[in-house]
PDB file as gemmi writes it, atoms N, CA and C in Angstrom:
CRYST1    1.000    1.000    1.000  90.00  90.00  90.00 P 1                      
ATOM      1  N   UNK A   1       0.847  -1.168   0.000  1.00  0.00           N  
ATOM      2  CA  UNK A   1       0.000   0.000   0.000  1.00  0.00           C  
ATOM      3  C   UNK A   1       0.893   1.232   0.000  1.00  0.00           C  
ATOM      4  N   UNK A   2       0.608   2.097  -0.994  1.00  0.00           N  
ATOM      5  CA  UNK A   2       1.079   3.551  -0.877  1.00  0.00           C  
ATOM      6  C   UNK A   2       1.091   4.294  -0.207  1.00  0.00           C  
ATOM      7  N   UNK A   3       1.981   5.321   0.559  1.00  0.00           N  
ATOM      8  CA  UNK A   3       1.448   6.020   1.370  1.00  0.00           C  
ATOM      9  C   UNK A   3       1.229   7.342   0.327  1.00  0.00           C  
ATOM     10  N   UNK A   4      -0.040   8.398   1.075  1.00  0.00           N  
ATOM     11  CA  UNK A   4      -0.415   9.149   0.349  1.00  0.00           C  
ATOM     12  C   UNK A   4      -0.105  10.611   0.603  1.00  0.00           C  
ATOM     13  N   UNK A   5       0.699  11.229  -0.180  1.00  0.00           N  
ATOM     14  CA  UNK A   5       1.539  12.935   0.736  1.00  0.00           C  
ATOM     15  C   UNK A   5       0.132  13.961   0.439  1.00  0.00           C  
ATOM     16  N   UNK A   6       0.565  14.605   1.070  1.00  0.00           N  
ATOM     17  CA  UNK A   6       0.032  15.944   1.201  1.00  0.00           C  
ATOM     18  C   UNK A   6      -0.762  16.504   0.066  1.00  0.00           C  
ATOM     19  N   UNK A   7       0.129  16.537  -0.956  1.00  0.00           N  
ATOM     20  CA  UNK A   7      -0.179  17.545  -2.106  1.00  0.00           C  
ATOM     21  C   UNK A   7      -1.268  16.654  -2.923  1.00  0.00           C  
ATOM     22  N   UNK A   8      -1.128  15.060  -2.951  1.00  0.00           N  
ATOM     23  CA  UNK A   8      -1.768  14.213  -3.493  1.00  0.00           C  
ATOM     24  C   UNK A   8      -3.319  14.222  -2.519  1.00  0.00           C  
ATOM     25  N   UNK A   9      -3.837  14.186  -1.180  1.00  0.00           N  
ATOM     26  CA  UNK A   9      -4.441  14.413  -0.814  1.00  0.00           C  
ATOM     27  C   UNK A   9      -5.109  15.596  -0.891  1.00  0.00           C  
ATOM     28  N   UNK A  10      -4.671  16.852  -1.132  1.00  0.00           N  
ATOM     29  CA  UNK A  10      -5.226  18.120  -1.613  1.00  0.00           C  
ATOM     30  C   UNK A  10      -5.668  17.923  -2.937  1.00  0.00           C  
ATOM     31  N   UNK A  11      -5.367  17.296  -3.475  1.00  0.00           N  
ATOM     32  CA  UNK A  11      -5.449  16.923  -5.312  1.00  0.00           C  
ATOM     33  C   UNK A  11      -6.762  16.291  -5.607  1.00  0.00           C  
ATOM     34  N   UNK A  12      -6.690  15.019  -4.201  1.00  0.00           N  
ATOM     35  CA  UNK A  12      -8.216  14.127  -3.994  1.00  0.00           C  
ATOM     36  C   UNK A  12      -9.079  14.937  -4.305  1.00  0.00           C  
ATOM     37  N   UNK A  13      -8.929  16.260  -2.556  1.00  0.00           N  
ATOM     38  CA  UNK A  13     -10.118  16.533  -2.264  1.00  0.00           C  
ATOM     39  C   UNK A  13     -10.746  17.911  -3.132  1.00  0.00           C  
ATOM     40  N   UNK A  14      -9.352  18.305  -3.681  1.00  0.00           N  
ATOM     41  CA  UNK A  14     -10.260  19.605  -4.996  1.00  0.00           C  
ATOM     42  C   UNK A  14     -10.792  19.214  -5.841  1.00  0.00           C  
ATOM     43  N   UNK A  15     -10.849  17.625  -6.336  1.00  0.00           N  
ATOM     44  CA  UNK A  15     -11.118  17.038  -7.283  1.00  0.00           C  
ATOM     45  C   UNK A  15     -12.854  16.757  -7.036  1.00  0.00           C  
ATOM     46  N   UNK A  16     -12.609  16.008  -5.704  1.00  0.00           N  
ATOM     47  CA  UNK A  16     -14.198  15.938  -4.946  1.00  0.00           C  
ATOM     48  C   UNK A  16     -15.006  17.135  -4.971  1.00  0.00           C  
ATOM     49  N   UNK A  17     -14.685  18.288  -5.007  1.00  0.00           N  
ATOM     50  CA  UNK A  17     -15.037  19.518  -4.488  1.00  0.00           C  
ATOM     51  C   UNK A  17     -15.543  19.977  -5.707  1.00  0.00           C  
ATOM     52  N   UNK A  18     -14.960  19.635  -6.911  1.00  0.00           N  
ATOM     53  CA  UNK A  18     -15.165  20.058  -8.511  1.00  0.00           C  
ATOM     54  C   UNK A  18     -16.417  19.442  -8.841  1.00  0.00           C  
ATOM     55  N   UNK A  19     -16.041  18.448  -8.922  1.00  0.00           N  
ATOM     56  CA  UNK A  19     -17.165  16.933  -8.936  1.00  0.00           C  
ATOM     57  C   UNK A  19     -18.794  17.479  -8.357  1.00  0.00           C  
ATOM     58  N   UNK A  20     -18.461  17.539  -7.436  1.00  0.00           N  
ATOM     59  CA  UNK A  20     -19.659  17.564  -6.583  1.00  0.00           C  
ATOM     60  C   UNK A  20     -20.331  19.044  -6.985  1.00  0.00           C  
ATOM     61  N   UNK A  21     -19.518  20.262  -7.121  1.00  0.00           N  
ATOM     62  CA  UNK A  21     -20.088  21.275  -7.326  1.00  0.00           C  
ATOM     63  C   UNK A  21     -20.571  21.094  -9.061  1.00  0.00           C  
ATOM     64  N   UNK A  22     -19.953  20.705  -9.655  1.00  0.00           N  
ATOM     65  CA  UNK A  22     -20.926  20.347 -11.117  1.00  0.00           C  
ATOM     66  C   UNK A  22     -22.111  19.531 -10.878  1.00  0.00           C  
ATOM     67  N   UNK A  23     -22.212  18.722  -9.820  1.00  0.00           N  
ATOM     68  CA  UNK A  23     -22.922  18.039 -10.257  1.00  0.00           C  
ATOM     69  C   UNK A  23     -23.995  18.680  -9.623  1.00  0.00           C  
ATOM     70  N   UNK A  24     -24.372  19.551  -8.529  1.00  0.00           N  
ATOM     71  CA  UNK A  24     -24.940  20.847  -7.871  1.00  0.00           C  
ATOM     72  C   UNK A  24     -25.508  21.736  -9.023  1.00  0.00           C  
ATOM     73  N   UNK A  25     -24.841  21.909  -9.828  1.00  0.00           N  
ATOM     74  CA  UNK A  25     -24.892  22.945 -10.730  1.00  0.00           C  
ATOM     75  C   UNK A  25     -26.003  22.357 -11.887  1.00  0.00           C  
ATOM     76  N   UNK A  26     -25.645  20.917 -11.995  1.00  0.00           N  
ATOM     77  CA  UNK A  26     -26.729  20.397 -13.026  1.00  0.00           C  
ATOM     78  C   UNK A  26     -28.193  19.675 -12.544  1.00  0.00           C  
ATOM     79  N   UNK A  27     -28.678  19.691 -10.866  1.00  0.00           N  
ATOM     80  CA  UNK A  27     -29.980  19.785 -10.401  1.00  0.00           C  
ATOM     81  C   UNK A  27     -30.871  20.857 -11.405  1.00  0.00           C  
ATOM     82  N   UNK A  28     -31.551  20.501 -11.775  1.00  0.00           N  
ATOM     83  CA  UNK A  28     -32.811  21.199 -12.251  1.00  0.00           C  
ATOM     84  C   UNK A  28     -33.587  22.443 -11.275  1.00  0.00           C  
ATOM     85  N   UNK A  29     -33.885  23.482 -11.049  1.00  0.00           N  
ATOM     86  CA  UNK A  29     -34.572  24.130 -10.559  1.00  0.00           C  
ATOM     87  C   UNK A  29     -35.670  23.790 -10.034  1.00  0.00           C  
ATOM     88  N   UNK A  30     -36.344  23.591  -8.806  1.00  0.00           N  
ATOM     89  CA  UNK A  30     -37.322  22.868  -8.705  1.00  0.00           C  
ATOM     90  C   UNK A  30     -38.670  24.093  -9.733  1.00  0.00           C  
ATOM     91  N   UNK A  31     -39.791  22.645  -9.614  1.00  0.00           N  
ATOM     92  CA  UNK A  31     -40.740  23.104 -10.418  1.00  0.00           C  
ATOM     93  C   UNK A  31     -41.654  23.999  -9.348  1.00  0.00           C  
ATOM     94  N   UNK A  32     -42.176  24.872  -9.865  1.00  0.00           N  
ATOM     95  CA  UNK A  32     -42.932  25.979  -8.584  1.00  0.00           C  
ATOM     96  C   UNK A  32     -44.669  25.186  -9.352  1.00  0.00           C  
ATOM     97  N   UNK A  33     -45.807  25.120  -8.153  1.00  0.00           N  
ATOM     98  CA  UNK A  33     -46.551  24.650  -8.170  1.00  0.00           C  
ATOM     99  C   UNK A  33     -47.762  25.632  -9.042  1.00  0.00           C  
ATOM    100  N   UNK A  34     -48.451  24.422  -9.478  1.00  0.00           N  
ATOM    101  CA  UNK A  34     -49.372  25.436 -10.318  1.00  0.00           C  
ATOM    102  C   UNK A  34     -50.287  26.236  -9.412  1.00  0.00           C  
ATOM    103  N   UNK A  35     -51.260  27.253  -9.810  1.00  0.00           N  
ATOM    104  CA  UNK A  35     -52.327  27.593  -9.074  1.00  0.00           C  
ATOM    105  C   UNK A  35     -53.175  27.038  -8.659  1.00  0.00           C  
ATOM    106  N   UNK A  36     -54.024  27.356  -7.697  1.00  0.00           N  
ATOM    107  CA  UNK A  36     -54.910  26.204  -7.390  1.00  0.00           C  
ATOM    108  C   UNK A  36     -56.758  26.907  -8.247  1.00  0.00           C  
ATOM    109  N   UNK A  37     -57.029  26.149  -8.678  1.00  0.00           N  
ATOM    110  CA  UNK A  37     -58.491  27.109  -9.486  1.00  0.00           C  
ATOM    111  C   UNK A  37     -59.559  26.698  -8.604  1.00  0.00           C  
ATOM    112  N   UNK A  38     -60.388  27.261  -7.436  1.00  0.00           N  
ATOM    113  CA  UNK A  38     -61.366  26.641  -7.020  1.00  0.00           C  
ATOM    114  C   UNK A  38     -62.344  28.023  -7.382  1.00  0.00           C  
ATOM    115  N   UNK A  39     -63.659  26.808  -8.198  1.00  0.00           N  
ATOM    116  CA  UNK A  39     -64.561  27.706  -8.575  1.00  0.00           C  
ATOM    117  C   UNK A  39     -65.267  28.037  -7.498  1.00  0.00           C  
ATOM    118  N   UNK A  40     -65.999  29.311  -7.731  1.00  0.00           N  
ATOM    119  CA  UNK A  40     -66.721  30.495  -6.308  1.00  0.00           C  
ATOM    120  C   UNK A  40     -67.796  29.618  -6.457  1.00  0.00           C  
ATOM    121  N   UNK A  41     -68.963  28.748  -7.155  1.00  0.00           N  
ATOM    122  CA  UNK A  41     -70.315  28.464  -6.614  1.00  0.00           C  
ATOM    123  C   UNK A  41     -69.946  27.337  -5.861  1.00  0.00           C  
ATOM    124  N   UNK A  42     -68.789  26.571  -5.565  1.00  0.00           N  
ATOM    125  CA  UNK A  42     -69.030  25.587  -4.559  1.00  0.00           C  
ATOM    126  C   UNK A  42     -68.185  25.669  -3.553  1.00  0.00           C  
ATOM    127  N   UNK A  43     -68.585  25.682  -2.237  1.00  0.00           N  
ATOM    128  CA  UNK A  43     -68.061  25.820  -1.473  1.00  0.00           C  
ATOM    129  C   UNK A  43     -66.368  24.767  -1.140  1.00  0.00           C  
ATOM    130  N   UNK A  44     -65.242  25.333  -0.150  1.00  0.00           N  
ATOM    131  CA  UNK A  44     -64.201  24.747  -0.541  1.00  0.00           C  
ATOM    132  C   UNK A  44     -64.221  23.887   0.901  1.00  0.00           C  
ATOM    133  N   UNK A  45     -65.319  22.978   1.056  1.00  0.00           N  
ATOM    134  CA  UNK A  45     -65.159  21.546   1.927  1.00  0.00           C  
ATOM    135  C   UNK A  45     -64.964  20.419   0.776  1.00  0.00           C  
ATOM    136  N   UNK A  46     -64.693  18.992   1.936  1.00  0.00           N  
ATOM    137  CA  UNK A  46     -64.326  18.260   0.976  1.00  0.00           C  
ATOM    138  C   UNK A  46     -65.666  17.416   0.702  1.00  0.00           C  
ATOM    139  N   UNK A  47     -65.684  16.401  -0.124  1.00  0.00           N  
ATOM    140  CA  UNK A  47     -66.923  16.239  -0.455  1.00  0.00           C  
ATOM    141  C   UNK A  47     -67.504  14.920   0.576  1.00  0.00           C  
ATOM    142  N   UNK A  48     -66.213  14.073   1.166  1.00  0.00           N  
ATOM    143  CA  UNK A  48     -66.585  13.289   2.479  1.00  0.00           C  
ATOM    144  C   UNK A  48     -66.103  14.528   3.493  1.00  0.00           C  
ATOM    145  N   UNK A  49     -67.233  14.387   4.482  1.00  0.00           N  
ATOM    146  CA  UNK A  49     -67.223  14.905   6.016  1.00  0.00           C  
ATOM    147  C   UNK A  49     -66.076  13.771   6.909  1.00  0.00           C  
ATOM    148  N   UNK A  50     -64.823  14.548   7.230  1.00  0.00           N  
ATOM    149  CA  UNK A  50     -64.099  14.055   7.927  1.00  0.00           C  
ATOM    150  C   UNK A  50     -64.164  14.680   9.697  1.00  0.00           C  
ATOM    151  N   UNK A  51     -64.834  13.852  10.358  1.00  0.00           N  
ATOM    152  CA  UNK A  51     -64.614  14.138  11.853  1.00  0.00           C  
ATOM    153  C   UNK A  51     -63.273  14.341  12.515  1.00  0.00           C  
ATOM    154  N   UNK A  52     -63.280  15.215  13.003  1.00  0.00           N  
ATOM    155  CA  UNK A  52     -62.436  16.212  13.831  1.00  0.00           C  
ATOM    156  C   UNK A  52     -61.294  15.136  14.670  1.00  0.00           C  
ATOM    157  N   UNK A  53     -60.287  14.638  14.549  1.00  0.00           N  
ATOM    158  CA  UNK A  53     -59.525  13.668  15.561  1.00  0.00           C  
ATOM    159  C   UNK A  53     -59.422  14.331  17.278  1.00  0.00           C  
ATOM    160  N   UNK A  54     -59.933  13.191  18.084  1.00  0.00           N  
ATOM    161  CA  UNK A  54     -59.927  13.790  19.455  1.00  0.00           C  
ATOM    162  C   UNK A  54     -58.496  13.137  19.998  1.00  0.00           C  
ATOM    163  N   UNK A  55     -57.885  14.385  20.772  1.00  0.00           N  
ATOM    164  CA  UNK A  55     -56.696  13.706  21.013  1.00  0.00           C  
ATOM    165  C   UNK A  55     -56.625  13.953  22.660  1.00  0.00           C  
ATOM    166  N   UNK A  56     -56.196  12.952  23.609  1.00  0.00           N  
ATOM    167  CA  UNK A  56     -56.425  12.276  24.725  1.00  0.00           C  
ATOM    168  C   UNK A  56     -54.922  12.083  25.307  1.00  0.00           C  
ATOM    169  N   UNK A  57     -54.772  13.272  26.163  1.00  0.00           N  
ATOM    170  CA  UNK A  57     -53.119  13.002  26.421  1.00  0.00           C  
ATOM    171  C   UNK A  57     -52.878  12.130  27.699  1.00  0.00           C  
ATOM    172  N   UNK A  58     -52.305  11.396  27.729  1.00  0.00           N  
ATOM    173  CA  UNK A  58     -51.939  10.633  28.979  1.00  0.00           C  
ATOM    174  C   UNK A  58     -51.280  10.733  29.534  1.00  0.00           C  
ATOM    175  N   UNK A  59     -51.792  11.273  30.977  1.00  0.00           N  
ATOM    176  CA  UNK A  59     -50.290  11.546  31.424  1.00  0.00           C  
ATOM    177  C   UNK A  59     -49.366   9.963  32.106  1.00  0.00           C  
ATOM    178  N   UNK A  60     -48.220  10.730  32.890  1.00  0.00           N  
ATOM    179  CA  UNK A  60     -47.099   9.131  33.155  1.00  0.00           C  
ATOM    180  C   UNK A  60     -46.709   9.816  33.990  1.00  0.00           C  
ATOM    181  N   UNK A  61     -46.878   8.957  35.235  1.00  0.00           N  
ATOM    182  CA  UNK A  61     -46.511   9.500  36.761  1.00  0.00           C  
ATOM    183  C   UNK A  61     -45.216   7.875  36.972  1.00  0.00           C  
ATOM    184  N   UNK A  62     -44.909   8.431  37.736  1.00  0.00           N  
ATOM    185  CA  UNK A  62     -43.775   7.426  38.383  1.00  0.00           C  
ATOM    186  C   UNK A  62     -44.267   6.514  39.485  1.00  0.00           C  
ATOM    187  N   UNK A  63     -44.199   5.334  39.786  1.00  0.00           N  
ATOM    188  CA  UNK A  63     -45.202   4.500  40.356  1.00  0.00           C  
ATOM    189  C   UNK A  63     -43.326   3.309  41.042  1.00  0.00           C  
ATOM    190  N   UNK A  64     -43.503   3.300  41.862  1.00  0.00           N  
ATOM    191  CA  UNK A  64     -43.018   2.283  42.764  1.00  0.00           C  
ATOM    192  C   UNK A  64     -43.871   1.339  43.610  1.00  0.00           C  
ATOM    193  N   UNK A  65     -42.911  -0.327  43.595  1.00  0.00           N  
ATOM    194  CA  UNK A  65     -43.533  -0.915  43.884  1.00  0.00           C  
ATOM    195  C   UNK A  65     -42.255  -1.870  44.442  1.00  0.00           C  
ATOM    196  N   UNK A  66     -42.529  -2.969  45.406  1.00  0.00           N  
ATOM    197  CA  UNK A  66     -41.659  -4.043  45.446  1.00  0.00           C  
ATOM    198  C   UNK A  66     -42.296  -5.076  44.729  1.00  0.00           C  
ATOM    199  N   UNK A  67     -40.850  -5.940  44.683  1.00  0.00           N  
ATOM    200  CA  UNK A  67     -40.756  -7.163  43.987  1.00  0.00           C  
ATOM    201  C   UNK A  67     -39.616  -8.161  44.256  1.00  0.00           C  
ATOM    202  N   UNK A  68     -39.883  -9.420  44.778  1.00  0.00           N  
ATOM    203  CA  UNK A  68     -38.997 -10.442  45.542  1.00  0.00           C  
ATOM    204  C   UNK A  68     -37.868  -9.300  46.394  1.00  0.00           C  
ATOM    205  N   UNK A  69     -38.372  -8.587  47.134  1.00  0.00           N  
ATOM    206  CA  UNK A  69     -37.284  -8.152  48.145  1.00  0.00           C  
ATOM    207  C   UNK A  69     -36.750  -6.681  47.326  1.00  0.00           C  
ATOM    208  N   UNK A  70     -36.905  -6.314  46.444  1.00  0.00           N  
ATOM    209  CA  UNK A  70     -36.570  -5.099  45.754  1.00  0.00           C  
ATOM    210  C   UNK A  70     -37.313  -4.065  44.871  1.00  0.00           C  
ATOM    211  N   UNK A  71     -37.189  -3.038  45.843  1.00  0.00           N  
ATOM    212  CA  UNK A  71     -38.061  -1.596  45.036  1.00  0.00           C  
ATOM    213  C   UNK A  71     -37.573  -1.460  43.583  1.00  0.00           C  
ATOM    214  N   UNK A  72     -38.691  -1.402  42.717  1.00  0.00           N  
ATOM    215  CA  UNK A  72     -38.741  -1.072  41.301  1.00  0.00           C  
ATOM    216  C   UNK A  72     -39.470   0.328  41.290  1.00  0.00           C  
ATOM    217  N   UNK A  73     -39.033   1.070  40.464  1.00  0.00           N  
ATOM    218  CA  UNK A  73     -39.411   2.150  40.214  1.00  0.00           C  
ATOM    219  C   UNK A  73     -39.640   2.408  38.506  1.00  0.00           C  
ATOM    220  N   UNK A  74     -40.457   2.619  38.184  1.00  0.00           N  
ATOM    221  CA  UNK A  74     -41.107   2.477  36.564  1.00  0.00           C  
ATOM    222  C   UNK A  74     -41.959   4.305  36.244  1.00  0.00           C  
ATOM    223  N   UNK A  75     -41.839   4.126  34.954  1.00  0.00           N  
ATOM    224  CA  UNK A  75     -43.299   5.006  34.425  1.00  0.00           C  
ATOM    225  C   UNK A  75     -44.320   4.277  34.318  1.00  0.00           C  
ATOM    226  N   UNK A  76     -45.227   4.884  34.930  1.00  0.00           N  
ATOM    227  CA  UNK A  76     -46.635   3.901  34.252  1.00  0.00           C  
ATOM    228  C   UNK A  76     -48.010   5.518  33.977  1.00  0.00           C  
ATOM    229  N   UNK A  77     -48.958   4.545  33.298  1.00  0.00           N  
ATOM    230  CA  UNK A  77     -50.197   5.379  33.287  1.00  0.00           C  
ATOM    231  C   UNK A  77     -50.921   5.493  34.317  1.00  0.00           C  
ATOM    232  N   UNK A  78     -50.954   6.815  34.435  1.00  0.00           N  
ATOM    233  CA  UNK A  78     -51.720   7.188  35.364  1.00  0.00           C  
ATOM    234  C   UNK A  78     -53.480   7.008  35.121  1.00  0.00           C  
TER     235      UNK A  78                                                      
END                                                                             
């Protein structure tokens, strides 16, 4: 195996640096989205009725307990 000097390692990484910035350069512009056309006589719901998600936070208290001779200490639901 070769060992690799200095100048040859600078050589790698401008090379990487070239590379990579062309290839940066040749991404496409992203596409910008069309307009959206919603006609004025119908209203803008959707045409299934989606119910509202209920969200239910739980809380988590710390709960100790023994077990064969030794305190455990856990999260649990409260």
């Amino acid at each position: 195996m070769t060992a690799i000097d200095r100048r040859e390692m600078l050589r790698i990484l401008a090379g990487g640096a070239a590379v990579a910035t062309a290839g940066l350069a040749l991404i496409p512009v992203a596409a910008e989205a069309a307009p959206l056309l919603v006609s004025k006589s119908h209203p803008a719901t959707p045409e299934v009725p989606v119910e509202e998600a209920v969200w239910v936070r739980r809380r988590r208290c710390r709960v100790c307990w023994w077990r064969h001779g030794r305190r455990i200490c856990r999260w649990r639901r409260c």
